[in-house]
C-alpha positions as CSV (number, residue, x, y, z in Angstrom):
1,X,40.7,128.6,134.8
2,X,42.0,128.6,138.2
3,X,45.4,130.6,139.2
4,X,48.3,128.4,140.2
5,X,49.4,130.2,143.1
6,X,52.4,127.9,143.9
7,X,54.1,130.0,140.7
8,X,56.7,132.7,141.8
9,X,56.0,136.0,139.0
10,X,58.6,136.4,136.6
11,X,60.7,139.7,137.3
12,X,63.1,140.7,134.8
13,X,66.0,143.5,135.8
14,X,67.5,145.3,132.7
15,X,70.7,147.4,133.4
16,X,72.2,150.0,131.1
17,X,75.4,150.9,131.6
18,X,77.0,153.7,129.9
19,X,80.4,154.0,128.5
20,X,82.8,156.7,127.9
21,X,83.3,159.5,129.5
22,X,80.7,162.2,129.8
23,X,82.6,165.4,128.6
24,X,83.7,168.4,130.2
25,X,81.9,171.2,128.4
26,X,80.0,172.2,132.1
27,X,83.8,172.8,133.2
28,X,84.3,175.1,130.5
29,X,81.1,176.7,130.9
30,X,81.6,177.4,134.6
31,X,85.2,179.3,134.1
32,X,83.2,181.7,131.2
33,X,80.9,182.2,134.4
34,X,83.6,182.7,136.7
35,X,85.2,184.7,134.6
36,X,82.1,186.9,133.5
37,X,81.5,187.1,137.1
38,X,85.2,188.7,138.2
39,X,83.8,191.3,135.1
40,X,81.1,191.9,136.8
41,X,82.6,192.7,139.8
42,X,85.2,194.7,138.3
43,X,82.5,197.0,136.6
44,X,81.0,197.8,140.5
45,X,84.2,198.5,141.9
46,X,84.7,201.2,138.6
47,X,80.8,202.2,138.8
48,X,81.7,202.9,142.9
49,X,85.0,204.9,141.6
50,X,83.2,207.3,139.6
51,X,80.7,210.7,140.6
52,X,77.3,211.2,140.0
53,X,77.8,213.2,137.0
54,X,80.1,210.7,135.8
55,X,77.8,208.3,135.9
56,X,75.1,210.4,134.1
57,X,77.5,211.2,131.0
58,X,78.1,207.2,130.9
59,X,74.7,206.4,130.6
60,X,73.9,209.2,128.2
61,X,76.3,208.0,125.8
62,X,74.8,204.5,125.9
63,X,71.2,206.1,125.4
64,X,72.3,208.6,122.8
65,X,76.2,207.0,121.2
66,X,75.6,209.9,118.4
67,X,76.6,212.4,120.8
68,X,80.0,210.5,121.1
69,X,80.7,211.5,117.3
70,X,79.8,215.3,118.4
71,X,76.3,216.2,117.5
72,X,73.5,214.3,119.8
73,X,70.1,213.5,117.5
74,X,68.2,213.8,121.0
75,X,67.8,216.3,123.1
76,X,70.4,215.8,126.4
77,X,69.5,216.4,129.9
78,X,72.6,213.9,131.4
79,X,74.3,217.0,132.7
80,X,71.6,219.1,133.7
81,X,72.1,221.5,131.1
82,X,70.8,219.8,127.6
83,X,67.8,221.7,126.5
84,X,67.5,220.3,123.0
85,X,68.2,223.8,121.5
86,X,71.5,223.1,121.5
87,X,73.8,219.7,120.7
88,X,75.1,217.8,123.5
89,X,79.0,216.3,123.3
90,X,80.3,213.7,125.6
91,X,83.6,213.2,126.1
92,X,82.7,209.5,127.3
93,X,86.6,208.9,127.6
94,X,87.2,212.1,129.6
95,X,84.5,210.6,132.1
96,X,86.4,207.8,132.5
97,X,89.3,209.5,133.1
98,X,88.0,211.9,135.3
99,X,87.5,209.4,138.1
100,X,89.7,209.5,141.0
101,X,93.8,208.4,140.0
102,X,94.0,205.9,142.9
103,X,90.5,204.1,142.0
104,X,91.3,203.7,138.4
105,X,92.7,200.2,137.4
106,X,96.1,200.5,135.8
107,X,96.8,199.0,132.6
108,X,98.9,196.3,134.3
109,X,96.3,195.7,136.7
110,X,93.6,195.3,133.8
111,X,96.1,193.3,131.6
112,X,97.0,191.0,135.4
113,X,93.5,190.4,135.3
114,X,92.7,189.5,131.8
115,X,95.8,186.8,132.4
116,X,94.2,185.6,135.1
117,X,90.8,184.9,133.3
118,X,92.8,182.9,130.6
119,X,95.2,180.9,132.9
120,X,91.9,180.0,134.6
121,X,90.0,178.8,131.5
122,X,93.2,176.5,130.1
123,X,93.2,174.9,133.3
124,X,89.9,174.3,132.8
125,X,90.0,172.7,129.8
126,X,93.2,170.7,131.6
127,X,91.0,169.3,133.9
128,X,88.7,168.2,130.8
129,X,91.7,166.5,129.2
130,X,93.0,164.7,131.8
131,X,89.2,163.5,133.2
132,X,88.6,162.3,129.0
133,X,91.6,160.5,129.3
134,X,90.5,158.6,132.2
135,X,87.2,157.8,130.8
136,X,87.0,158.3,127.2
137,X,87.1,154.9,124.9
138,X,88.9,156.7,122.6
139,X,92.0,158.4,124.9
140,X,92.1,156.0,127.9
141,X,94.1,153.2,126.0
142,X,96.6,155.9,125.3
143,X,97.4,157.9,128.3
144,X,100.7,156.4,128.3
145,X,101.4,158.6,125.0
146,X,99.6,161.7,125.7
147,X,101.4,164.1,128.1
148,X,99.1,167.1,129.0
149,X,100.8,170.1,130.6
150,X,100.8,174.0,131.8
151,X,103.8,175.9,130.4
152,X,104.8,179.8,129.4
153,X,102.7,179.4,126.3
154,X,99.5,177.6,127.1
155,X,98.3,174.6,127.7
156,X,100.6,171.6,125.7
157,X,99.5,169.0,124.8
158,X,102.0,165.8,123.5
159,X,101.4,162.7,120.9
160,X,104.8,160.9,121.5
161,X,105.5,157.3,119.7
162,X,106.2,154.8,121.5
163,X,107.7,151.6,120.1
164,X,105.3,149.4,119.0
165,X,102.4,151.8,118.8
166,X,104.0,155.1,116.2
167,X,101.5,157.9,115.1
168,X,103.0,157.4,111.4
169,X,104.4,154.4,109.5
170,X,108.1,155.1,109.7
171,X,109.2,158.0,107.3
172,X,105.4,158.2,106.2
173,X,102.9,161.0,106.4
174,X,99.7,159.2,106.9
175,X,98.0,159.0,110.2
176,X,97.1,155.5,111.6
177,X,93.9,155.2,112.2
178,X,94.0,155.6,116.1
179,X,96.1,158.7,116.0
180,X,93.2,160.2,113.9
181,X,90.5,159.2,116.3
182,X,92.6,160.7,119.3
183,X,93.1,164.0,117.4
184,X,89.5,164.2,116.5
185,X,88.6,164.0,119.6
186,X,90.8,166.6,120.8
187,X,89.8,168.5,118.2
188,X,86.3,168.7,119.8
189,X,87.9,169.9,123.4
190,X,89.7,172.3,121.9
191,X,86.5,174.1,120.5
192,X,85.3,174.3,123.9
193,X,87.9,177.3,124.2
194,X,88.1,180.5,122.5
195,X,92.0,180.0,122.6
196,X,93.9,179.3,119.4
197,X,96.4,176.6,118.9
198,X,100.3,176.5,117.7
199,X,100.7,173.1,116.1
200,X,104.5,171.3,115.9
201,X,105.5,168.5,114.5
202,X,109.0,166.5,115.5
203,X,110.9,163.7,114.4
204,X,114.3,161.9,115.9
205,X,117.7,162.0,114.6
206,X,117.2,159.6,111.8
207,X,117.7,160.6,108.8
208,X,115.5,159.2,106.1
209,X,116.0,157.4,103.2
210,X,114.0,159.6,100.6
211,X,115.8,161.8,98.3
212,X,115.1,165.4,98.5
213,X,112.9,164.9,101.4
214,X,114.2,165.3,105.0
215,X,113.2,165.3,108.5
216,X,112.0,169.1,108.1
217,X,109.6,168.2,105.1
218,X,108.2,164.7,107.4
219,X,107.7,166.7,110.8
220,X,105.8,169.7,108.6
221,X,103.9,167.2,106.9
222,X,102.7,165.9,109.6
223,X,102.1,168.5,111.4
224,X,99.7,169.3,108.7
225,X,97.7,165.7,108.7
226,X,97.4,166.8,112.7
227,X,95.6,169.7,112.0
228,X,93.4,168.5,109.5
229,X,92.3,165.6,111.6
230,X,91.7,168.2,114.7
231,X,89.1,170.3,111.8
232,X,87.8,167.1,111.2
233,X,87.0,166.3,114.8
234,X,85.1,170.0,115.2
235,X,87.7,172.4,115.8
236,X,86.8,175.7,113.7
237,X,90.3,176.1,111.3
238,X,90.5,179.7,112.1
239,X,91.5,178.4,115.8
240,X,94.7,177.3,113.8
241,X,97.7,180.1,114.8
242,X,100.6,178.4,113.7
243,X,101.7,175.2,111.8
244,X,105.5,174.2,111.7
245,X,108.0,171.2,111.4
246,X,111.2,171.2,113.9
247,X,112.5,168.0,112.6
248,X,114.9,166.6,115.2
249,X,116.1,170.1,116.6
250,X,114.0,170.0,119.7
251,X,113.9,166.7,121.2
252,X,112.0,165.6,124.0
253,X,115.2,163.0,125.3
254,X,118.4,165.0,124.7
255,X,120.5,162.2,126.1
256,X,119.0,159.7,123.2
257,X,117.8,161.8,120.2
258,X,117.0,158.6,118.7
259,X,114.5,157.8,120.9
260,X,111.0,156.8,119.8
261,X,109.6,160.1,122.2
262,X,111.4,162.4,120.4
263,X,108.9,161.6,117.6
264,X,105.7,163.6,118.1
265,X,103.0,165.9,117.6
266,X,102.4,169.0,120.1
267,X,99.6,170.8,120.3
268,X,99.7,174.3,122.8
269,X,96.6,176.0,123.3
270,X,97.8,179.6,123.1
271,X,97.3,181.8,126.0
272,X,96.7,185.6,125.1
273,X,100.6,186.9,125.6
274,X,101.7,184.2,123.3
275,X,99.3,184.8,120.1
276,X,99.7,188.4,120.2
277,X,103.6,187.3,120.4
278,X,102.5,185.2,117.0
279,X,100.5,187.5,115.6
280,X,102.8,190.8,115.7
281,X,105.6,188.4,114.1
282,X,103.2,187.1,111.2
283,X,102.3,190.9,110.6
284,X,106.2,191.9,110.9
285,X,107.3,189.4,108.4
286,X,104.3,189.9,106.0
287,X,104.8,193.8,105.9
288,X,108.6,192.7,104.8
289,X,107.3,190.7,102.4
290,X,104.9,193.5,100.7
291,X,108.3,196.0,100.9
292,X,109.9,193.3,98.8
C-alpha cells in the first residue's frame, strides 16, 4: 500500500506540571551540616591547644575507657610508661584541663556557641515556613493568618482568626477542617527540628455563654485539639514542652481586645535557654508537689 506522503506525523506533547511546594527538609539538613562542621572545627582548634602527651592520654582513654574507671583491662603504653605489669589510670579530665588557660574555650564561649548553632537551625526551619507558605496548597490560601517570627524564645509561629474564616466555631473546641490540615502540616516541619515546642492557646474578651466554662477552659482546650492535630501531622509528642490556655490576658490588639486576632493558636519552637527555663520550673514545681 503506498505511503501518503502529503500527511504531516502526528506529534503529541504531554506536560506535567507539579504542584505544591517541594519542602524544605535539604535546608534543615544543611544547618545540621553547618553546624557539625563549626564542631568539627572547634575540636581542631582544642586538638591544636593540647601537647603531645595530651593527646596520647585522649586517645588512650578512647582505646581502653576501662582505665577511666581506674584499672585498665589492657596493657597501657599512652604515656610511655605502661608495661602491663601494672594498671594504667587516666585522668581523661585532668588532660583536658591541663591544656594551656588561654586556649581553652570558656564555658560562655562553649555555651555562645551552642546558641549560635540553635539560632541558626530555627532560622532555618523559618526559611522552610515562609517558602511552604508560598508554595504549599495547603498554607498558601492562608498566609494572611499565619504570622511566622524570631523572638527571645524561639521561633513563633501564629493561627489568628480572622472574621469570616475562625479556627473554631465560636465558643467551640473543634477544629475546622482547614485549621487541621494547616497544623498537620506544620506538624511535619516541626519534626524536621530536634527543638521542642510550647503550645498557647488565646481567646478575646468575650465572655461565653456556657456555665462553668470560661475563656481559660476554651483557650486550654484548644490548645489541646492543636497539639493533637500537630502528632497527627508527624510531629513525635515527646517534642511537646508545654501546653497552656491564656484566655484573653495576652492579646495580640491591646487597643481592641475584642478583636477577631486576639483569638489564636501559637506555636514557639523552643530554643535551648528557654526549655531548660521550662524544664527547671516543671522539676521545681513537681518536687513541691512530692513534699506535699
Amino acid at each position: 500500500m503506498p505511503i501518503d506522503t502529503n500527511k504531516q506525523p502526528i506529534v503529541v506533547r504531554k506536560v506535567f506540571k507539579s504542584g505544591g511546594h517541594h519542602g524544605g527538609a535539604w535546608k534543615i539538613a544543611f544547618a545540621d551540616f553547618a553546624t557539625a562542621m563549626m564542631a568539627f572545627f572547634m575540636l581542631l582548634w582544642i586538638l591544636g591547644a593540647t601537647t603531645k602527651e595530651q593527646k596520647a592520654a585522649i586517645s588512650q582513654y578512647f582505646q581502653n575507657p576501662s582505665a577511666f574507671e581506674g584499672v585498665s583491662t589492657a596493657p597501657s603504653q599512652a604515656l610511655g610508661e605502661g608495661t602491663g605489669s601494672k594498671p594504667s589510670i587516666i585522668d581523661f579530665e585532668g588532660a583536658i584541663d591541663m591544656a594551656p588557660e588561654a586556649s581553652r574555650p570558656t564555658a560562655e564561649q562553649i555555651d555562645e556557641l551552642a546558641q549560635t548553632q540553635d539560632q541558626a537551625r530555627l532560622e532555618s526551619l523559618r526559611k522552610v515556613l515562609e517558602d511552604a507558605l508560598k508554595q504549599s496548597a495547603t498554607l498558601a490560601p492562608y498566609k494572611e493568618q499565619l504570622l511566622i517570627d524570631i523572638v527571645s524564645e524561639g521561633l513563633r509561629i501564629q493561627i489568628v482568626d480572622e472574621e469570616n474564616r475562625p479556627m473554631f466555631d465560636s465558643g467551640d473546641t473543634q477544629l475546622k477542617h482547614y485549621t487541621s490540615a494547616i497544623l498537620r502540616e506544620l506538624g511535619t516541619m516541626i519534626n524536621q527540628v530536634p527543638n521542642r515546642i510550647s503550645l498557647t492557646g488565646h481567646t478575646d474578651a468575650r465572655p461565653l455563654a456556657r456555665a462553668g466554662f470560661s475563656n481559660w477552659e476554651l483557650s486550654t482546650e484548644r490548645a489541646n485539639a492543636a497539639r493533637r492535630a500537630l502528632v497527627a501531622g508527624g510531629m513525635r509528642e515527646d517534642k511537646i514542652g508545654r501546653v497552656v490556655g491564656f484566655a484573653d490576658t495576652v492579646p495580640f490588639d491591646k487597643a481592641d481586645i475584642n478583636n477577631p486576632i486576639n483569638r489564636r493558636i501559637s506555636i514557639i519552637v523552643m530554643n535551648q535557654k528557654t526549655d531548660a527555663a521550662i524544664h527547671e520550673e516543671t522539676t521545681t514545681a513537681n518536687q513541691l508537689l512530692d513534699q506535699n
